[in-house]
N, CA, C and O atoms as a GROMACS GRO file, in nm:
protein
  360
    1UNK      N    1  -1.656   1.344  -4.414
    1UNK     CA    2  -1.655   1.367  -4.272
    1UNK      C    3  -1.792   1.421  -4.234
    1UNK      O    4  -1.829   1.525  -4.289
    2UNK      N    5  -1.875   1.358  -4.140
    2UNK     CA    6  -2.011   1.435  -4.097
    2UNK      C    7  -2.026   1.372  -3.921
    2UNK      O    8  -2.035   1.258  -3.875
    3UNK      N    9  -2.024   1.536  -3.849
    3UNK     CA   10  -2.060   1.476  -3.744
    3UNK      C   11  -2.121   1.605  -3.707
    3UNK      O   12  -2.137   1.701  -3.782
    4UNK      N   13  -2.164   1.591  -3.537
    4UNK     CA   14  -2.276   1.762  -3.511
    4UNK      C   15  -2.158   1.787  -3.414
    4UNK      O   16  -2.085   1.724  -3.337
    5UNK      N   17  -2.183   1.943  -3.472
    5UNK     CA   18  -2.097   2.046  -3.402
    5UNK      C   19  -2.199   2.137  -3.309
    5UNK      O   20  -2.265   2.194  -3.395
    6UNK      N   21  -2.227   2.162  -3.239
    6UNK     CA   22  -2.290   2.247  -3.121
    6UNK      C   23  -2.250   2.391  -3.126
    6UNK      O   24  -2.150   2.431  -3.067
    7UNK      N   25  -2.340   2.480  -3.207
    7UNK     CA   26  -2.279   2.625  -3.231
    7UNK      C   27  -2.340   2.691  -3.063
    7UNK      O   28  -2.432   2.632  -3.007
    8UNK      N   29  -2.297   2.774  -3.020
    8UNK     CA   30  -2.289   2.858  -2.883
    8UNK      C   31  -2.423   2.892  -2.858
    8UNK      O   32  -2.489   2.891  -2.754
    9UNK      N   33  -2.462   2.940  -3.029
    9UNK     CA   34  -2.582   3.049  -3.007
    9UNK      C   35  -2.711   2.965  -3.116
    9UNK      O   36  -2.818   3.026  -3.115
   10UNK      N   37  -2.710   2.841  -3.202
   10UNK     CA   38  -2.827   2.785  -3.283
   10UNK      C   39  -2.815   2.644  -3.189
   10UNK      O   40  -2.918   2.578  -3.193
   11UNK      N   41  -2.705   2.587  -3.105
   11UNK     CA   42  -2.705   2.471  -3.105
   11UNK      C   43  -2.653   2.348  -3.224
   11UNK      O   44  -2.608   2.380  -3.334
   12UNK      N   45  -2.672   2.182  -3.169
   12UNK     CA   46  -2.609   2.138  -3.240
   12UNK      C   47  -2.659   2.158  -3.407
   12UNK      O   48  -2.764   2.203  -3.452
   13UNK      N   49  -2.550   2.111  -3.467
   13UNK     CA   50  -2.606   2.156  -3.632
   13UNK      C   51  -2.497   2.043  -3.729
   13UNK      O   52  -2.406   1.980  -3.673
   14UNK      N   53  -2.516   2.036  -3.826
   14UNK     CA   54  -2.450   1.927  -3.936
   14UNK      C   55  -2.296   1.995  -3.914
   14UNK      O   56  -2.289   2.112  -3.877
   15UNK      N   57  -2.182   1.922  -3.936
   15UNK     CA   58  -2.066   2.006  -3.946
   15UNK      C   59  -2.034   2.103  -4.099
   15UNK      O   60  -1.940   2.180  -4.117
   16UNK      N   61  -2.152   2.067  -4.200
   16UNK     CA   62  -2.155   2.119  -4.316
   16UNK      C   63  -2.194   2.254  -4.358
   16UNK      O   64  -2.183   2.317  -4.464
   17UNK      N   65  -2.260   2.285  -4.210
   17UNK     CA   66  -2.262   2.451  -4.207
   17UNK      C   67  -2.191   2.531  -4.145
   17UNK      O   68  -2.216   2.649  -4.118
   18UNK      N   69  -2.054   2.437  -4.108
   18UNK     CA   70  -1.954   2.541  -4.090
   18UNK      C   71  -1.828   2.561  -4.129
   18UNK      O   72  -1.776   2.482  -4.209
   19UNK      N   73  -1.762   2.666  -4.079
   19UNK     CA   74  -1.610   2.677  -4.177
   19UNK      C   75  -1.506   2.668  -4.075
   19UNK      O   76  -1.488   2.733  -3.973
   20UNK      N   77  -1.421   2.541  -4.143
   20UNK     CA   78  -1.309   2.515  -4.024
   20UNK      C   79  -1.181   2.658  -4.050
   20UNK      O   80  -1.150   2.701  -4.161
   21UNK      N   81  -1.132   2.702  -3.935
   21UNK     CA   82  -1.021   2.831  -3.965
   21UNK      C   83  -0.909   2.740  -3.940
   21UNK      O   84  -0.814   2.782  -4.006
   22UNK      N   85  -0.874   2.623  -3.866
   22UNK     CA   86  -0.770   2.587  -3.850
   22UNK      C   87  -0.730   2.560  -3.658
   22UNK      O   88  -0.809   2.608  -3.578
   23UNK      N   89  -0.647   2.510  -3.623
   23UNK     CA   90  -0.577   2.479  -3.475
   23UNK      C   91  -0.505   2.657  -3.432
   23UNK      O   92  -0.432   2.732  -3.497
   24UNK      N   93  -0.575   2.671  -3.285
   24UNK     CA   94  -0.550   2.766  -3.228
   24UNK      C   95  -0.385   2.790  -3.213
   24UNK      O   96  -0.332   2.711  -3.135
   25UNK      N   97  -0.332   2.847  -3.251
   25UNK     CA   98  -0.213   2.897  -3.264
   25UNK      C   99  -0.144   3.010  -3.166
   25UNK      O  100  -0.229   3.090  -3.130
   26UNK      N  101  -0.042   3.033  -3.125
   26UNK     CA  102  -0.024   3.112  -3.042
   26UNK      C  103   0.089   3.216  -3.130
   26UNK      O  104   0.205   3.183  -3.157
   27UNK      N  105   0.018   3.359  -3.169
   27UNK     CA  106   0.066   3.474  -3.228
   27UNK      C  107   0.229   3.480  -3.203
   27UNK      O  108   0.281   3.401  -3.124
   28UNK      N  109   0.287   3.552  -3.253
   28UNK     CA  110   0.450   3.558  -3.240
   28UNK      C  111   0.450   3.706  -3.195
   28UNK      O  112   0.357   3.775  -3.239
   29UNK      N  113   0.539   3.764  -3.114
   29UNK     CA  114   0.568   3.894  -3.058
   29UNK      C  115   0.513   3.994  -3.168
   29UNK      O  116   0.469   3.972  -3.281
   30UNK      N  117   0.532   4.119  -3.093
   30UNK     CA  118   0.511   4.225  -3.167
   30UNK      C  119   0.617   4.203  -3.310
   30UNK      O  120   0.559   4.187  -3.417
   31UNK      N  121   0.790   4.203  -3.308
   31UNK     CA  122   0.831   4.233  -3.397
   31UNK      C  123   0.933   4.085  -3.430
   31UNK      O  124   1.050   4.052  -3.412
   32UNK      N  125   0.810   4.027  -3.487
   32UNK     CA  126   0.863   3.833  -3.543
   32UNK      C  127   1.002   3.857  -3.619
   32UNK      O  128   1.027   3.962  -3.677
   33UNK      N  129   1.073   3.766  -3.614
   33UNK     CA  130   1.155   3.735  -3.636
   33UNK      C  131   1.043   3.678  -3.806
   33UNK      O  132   0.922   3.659  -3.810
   34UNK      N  133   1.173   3.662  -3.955
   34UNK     CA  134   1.057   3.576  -4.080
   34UNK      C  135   1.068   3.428  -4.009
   34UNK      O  136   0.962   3.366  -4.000
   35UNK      N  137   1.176   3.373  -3.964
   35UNK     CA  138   1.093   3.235  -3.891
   35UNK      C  139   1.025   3.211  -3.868
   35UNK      O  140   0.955   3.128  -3.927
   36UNK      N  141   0.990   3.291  -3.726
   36UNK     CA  142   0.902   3.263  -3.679
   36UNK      C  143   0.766   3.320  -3.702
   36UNK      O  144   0.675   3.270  -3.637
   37UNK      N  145   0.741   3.405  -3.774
   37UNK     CA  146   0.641   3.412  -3.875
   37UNK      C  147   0.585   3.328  -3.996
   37UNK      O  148   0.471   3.306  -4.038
   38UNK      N  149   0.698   3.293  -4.032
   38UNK     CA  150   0.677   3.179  -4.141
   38UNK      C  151   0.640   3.035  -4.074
   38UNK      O  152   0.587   2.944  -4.138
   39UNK      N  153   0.659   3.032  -4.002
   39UNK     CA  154   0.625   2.910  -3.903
   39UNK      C  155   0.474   2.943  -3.836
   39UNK      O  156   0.397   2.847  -3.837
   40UNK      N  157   0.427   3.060  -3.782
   40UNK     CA  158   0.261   3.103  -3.751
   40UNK      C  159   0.215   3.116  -3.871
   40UNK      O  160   0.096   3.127  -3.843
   41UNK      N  161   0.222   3.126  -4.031
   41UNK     CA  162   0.149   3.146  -4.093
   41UNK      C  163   0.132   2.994  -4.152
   41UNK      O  164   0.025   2.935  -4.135
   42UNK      N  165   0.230   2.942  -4.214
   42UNK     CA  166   0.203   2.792  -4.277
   42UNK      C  167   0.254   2.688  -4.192
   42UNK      O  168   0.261   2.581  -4.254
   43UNK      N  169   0.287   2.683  -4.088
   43UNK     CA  170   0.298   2.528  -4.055
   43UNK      C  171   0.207   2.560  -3.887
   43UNK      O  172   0.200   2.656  -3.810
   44UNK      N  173   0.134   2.377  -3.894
   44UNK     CA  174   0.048   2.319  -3.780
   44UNK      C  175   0.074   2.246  -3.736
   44UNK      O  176   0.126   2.160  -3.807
   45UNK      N  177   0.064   2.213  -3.578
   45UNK     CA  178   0.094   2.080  -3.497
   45UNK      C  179   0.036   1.955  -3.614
   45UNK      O  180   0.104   1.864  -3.661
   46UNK      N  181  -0.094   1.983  -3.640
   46UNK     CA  182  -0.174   1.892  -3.692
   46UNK      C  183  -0.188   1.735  -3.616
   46UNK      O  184  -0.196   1.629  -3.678
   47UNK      N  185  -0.187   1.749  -3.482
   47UNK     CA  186  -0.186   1.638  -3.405
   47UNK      C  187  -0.270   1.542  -3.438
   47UNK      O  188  -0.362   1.599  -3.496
   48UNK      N  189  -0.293   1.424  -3.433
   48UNK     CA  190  -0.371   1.304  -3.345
   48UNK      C  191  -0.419   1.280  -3.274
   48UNK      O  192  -0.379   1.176  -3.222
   49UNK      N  193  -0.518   1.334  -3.221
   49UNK     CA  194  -0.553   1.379  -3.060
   49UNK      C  195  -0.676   1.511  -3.054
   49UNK      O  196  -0.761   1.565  -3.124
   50UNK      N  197  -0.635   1.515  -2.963
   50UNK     CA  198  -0.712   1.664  -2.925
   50UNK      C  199  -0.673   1.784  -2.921
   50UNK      O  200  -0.582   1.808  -2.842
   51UNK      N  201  -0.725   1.890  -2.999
   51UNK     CA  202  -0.696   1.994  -3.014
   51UNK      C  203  -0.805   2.127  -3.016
   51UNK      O  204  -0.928   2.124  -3.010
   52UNK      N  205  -0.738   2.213  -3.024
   52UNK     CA  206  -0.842   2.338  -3.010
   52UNK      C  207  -0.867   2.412  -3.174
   52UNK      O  208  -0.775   2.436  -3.252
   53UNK      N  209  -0.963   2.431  -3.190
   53UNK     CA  210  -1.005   2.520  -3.347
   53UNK      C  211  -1.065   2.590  -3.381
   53UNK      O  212  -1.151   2.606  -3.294
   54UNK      N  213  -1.085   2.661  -3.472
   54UNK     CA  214  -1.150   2.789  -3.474
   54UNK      C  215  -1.224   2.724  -3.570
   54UNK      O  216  -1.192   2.654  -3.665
   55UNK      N  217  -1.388   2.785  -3.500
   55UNK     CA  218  -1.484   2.741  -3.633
   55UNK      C  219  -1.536   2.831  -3.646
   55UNK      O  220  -1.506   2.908  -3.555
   56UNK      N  221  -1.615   2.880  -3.723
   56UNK     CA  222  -1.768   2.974  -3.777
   56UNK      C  223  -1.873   2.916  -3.862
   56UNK      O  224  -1.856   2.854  -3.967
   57UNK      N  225  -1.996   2.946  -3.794
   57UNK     CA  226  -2.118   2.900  -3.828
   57UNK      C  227  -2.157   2.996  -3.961
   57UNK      O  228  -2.231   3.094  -3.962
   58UNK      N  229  -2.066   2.924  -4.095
   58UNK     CA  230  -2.155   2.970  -4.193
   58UNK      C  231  -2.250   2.999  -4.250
   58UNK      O  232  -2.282   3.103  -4.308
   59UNK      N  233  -2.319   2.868  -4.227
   59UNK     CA  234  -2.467   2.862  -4.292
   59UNK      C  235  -2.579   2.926  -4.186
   59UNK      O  236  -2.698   2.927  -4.217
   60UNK      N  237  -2.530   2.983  -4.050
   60UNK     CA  238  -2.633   2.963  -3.975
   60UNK      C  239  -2.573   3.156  -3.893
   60UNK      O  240  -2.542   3.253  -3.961
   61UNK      N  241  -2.576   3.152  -3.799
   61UNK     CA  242  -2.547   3.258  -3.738
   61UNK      C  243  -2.441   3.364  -3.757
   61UNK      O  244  -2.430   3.478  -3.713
   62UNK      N  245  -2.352   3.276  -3.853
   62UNK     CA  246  -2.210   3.303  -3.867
   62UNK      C  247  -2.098   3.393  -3.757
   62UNK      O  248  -2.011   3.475  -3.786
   63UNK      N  249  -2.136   3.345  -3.635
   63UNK     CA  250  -2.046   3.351  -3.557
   63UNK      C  251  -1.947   3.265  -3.519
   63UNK      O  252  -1.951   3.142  -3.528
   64UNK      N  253  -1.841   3.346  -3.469
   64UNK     CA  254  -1.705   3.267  -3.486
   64UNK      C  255  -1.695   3.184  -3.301
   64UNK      O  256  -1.724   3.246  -3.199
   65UNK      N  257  -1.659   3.072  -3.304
   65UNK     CA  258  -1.610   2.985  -3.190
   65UNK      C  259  -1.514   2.882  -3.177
   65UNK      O  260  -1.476   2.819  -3.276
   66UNK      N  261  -1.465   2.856  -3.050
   66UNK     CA  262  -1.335   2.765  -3.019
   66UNK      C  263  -1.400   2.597  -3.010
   66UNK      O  264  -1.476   2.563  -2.919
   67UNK      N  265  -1.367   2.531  -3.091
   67UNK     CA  266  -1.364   2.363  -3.027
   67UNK      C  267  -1.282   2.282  -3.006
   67UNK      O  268  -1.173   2.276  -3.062
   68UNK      N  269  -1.324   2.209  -2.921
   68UNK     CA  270  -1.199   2.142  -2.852
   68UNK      C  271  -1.228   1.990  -2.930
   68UNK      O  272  -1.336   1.947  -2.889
   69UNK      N  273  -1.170   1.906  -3.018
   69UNK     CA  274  -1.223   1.818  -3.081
   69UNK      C  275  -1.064   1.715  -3.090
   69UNK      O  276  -0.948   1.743  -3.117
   70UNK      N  277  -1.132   1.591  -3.055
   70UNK     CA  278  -1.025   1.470  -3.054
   70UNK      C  279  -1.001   1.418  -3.230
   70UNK      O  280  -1.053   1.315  -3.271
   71UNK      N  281  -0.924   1.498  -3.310
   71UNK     CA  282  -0.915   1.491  -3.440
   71UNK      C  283  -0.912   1.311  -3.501
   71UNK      O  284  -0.908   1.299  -3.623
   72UNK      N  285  -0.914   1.208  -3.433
   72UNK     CA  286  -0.884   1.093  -3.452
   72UNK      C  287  -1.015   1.012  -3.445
   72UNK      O  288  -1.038   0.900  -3.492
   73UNK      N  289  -1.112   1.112  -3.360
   73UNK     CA  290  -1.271   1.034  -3.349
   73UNK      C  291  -1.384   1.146  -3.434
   73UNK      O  292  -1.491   1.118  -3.488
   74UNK      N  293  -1.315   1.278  -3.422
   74UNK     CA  294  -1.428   1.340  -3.410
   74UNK      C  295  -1.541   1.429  -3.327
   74UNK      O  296  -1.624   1.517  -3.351
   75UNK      N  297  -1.493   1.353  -3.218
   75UNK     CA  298  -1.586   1.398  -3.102
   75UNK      C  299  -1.559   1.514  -3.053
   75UNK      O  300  -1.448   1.546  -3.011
   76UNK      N  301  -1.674   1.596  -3.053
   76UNK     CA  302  -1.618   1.796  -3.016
   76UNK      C  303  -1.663   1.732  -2.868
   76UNK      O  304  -1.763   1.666  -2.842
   77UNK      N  305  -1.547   1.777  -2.776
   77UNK     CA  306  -1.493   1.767  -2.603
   77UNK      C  307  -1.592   1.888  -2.560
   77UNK      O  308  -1.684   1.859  -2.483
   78UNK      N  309  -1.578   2.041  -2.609
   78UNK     CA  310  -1.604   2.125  -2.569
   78UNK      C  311  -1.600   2.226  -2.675
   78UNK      O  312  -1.504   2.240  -2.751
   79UNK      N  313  -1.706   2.294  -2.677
   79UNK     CA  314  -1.724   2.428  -2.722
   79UNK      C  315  -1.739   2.572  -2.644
   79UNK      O  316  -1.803   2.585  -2.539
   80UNK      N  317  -1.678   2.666  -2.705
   80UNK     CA  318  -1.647   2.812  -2.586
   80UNK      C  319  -1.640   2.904  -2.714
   80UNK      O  320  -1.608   2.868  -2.827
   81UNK      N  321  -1.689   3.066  -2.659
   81UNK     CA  322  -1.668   3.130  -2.690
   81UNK      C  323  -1.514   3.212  -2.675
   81UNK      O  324  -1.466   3.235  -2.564
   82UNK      N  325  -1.454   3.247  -2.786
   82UNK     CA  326  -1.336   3.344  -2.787
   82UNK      C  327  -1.364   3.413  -2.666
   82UNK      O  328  -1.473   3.449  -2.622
   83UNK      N  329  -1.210   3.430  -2.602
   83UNK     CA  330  -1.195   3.577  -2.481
   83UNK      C  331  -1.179   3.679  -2.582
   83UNK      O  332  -1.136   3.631  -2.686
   84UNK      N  333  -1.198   3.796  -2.585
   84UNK     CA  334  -1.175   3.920  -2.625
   84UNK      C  335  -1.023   3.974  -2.624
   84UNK      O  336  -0.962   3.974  -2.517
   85UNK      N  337  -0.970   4.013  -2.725
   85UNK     CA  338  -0.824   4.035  -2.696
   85UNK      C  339  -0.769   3.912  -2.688
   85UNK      O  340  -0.646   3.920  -2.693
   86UNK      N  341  -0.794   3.843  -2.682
   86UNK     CA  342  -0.707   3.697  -2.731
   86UNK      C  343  -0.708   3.609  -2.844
   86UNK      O  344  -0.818   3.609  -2.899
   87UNK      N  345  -0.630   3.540  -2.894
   87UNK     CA  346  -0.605   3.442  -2.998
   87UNK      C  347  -0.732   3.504  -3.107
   87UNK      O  348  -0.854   3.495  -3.097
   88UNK      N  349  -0.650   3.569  -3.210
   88UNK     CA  350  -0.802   3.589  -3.333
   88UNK      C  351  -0.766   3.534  -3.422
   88UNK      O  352  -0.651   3.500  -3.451
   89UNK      N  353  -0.906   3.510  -3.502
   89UNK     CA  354  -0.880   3.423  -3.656
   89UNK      C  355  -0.827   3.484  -3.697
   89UNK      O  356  -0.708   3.451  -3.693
   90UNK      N  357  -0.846   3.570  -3.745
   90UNK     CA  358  -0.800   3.688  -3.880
   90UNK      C  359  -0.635   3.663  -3.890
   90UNK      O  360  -0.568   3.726  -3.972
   0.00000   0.00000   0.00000
C-alpha cells in the first residue's frame, strides 16, 4: 500500500512514516456493560468506503491526527486535527 498522507503540521509525506491507530470509534459510557466493551476494544465497522482514522506521524513530527480516507481507493478526503476532550487514541 503507498499513497501521500498530508500530516497537519510537515505536510504531504509517504504513508510509510506513519502509524495507522485504527477507525474512530465511539467510547462506551462511564460504567460499560463486558459487551459492550468487548465490542469497543476488538471489533470494527471495517467498511468499504469512507471512514475516519487515527493516524500519527511517526517518522516525522509524531503528532497524532484524524483522516477521513475512502478505504477502497485510498484517497485521504480530509485531514483535521483531534477536538480536545474528544474521541482519544489511547
Amino acid at each position: 500500500m503507498s499513497f501521500l498522507l498530508s500530516c497537519p503540521f510537515c505536510g504531504p509525506r509517504p504513508v510509510d512514516e506513519y502509524a495507522y491507530f485504527g477507525e474512530v470509534t465511539k467510547r462506551p459510557g462511564p460504567s460499560p456493560t463486558l459487551r459492550e466493551l468487548t465490542d469497543y476494544v476488538y471489533f470494527r465497522d471495517n467498511v468499504a468506503g469512507v471512514q475516519r482514522e487515527w493516524w500519527q506521524h511517526r517518522s516525522g513530527c509524531g503528532e497524532w491526527f484524524l483522516a477521513e480516507r475512502d478505504t477502497r481507493t485510498n484517497e485521504v478526503l480530509e485531514v483535521i486535527l483531534p477536538e480536545p476532550g474528544r474521541n482519544s487514541p489511547a
